[in-house]
N, C-alpha and C positions, 0 to 999 in steps of 0.2 A: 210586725216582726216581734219575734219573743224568744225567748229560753225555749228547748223542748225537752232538752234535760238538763239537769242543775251540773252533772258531772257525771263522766264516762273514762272509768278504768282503761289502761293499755288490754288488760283482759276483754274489754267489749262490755262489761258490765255498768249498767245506766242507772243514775241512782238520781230519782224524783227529786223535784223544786219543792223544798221545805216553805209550808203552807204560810210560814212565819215572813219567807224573803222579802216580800212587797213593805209588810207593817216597819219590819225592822231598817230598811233600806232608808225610809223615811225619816225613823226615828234618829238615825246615824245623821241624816242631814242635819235635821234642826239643831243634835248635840255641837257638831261641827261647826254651824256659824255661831252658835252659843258661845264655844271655846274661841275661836275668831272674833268675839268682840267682847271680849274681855278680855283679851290677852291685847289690844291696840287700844 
């Protein structure tokens, strides 16, 4: 199971999964528990 499109207008207009969402998804994590331990 996956995305088939990143986002679709009330128009019907479908607008592609930015080639970046995978790397950056990830990159968000790591920032996240980075910020989470340092902050406890």
């Amino acid at each position: 199971m996956g995305l088939k499109e990143f986002l679709v207008t009330s128009e019907g207009e479908s607008i592609p999964i930015p080639q970046y969402y995978r790397s950056s998804q990830k990159r968000l994590k790591t920032l996240q528990k980075r910020s989470y331990l340092l902050d406890n």
